[in-house]
TORBADREN-278678 format. One record per residue (C-alpha): y, z, x; residue number from 1. Coordinates in steps of 0.5 Angstrom, whole numbers, plus 500, padded with zeros to 3 digits. Example, Ala and Ser with C-alpha at 12.3 -4.5 7.8 and 13.67 -1.06 7.14 Angstrom:
# residues 2
ATOM    py    pz    px   resi
ATOM   491   516   525      1
ATOM   498   514   527      2
//
This chain:
# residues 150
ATOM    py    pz    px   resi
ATOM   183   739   951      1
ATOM   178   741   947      2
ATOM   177   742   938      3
ATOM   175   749   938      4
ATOM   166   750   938      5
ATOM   167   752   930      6
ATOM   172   747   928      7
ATOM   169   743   922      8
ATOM   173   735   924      9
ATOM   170   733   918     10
ATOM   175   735   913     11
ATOM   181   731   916     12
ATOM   185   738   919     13
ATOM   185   735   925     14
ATOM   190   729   928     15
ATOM   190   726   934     16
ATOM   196   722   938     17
ATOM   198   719   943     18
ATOM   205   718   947     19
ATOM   204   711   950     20
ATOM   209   710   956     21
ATOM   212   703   958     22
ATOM   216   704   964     23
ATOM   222   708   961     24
ATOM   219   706   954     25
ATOM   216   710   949     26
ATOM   211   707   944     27
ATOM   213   709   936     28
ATOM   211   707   929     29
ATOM   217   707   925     30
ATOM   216   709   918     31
ATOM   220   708   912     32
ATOM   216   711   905     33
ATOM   220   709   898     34
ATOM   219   718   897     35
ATOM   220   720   904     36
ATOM   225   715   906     37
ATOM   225   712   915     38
ATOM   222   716   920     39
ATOM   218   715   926     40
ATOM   212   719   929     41
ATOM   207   717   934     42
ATOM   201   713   933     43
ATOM   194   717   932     44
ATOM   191   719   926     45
ATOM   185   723   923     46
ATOM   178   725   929     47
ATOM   172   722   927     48
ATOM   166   727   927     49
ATOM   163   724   933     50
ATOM   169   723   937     51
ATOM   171   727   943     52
ATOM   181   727   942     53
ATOM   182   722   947     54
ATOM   176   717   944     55
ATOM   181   718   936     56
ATOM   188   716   941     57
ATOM   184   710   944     58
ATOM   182   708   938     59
ATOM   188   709   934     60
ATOM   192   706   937     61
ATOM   189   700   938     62
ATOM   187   699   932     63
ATOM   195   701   929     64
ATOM   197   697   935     65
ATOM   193   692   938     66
ATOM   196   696   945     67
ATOM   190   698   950     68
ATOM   192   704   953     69
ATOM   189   708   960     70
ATOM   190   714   963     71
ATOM   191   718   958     72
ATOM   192   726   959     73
ATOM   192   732   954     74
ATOM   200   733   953     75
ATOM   201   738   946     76
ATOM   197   741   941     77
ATOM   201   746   936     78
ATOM   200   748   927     79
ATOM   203   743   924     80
ATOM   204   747   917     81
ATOM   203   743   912     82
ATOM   199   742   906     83
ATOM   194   743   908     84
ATOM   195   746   915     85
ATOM   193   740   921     86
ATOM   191   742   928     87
ATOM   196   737   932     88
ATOM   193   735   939     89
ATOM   198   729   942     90
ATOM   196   725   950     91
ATOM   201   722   954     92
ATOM   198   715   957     93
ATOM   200   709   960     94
ATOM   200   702   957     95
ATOM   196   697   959     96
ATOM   196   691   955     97
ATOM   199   688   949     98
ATOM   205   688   945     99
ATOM   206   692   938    100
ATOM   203   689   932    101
ATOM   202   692   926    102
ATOM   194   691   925    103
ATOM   188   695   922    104
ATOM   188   700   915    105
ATOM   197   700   917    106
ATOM   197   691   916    107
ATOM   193   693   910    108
ATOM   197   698   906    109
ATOM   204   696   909    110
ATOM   209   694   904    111
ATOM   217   694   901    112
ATOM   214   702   899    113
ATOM   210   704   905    114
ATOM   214   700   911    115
ATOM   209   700   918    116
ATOM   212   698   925    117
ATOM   210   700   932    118
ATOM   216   698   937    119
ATOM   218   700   943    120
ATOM   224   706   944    121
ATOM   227   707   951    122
ATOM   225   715   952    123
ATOM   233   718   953    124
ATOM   233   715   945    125
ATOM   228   719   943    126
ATOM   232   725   940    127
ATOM   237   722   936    128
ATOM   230   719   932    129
ATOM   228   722   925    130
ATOM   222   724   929    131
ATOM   215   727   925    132
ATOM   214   733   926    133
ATOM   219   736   927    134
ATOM   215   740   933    135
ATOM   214   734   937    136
ATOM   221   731   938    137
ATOM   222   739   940    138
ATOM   218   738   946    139
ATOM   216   731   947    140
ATOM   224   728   952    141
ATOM   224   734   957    142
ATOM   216   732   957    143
ATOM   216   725   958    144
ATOM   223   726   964    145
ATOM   217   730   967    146
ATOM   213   727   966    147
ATOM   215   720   969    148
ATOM   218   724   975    149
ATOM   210   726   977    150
//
């Protein structure tokens, strides 16, 4: 999975995500945001202009997380529109070290307004959470069943 050759990383339309399994785990952040109330999205964030996808998910998550990650593979990518539209592009991986907690920018900015916490969810719980965006809780159980199953 590649950002197209014309694309401009630079201007924060692109995300990168990761879904980071742990034996009939899946790692999430749960969010709680005094304007937007509890939600949960995956871990990942802005591309720097010189990284490649996987290097953002990698080091996303560790710095969100502390968690180190491995064999991570291109799972999604979909329009996520909103304002401004972003590129979505989610990677499926295995855990390797680390348990969830909070650091990086999330550690810093996390109050009783804009609430932070990484965990771990079983994956046949996955549906019934408020997961952002909506396009990613369409397709990420069946994936993951999958997935486990290779």
């Amino acid at each position: 999975m590649r950002i197209p050759e014309d694309a401009d990383v630079r201007n924060d339309y692109f995300q990168c995500r990761g879904i980071i399994l742990k034996g009939d785990k899946v790692l999430v952040m749960f969010r709680s945001k005094k304007d937007k109330g509890e939600y949960y999205v995956f871990p990942g964030g802005h591309m720097r202009h010189y990284e490649e996808p996987i290097e953002t998910v990698e080091r996303e998550i560790e710095e969100e997380t502390t968690i180190k990650v491995k064999n991570l593979k291109p799972a999604y990518d979909f329009i996520n529109h909103t304002e401004p539209e972003m590129r979505d592009y989610y990677f499926v991986g295995k855990w390797v070290s680390g348990e969830p907690k909070l650091s990086g920018e999330e550690s810093r900015e996390s109050n009783e307004d804009n609430y932070y916490e990484p965990m771990w969810v079983d994956i046949d719980d996955i549906q019934e959470l408020n997961l952002y965006p909506r396009a990613a809780k369409e397709w990420v159980h069946d994936f993951l069943i999958r997935f486990i199953e290779d």
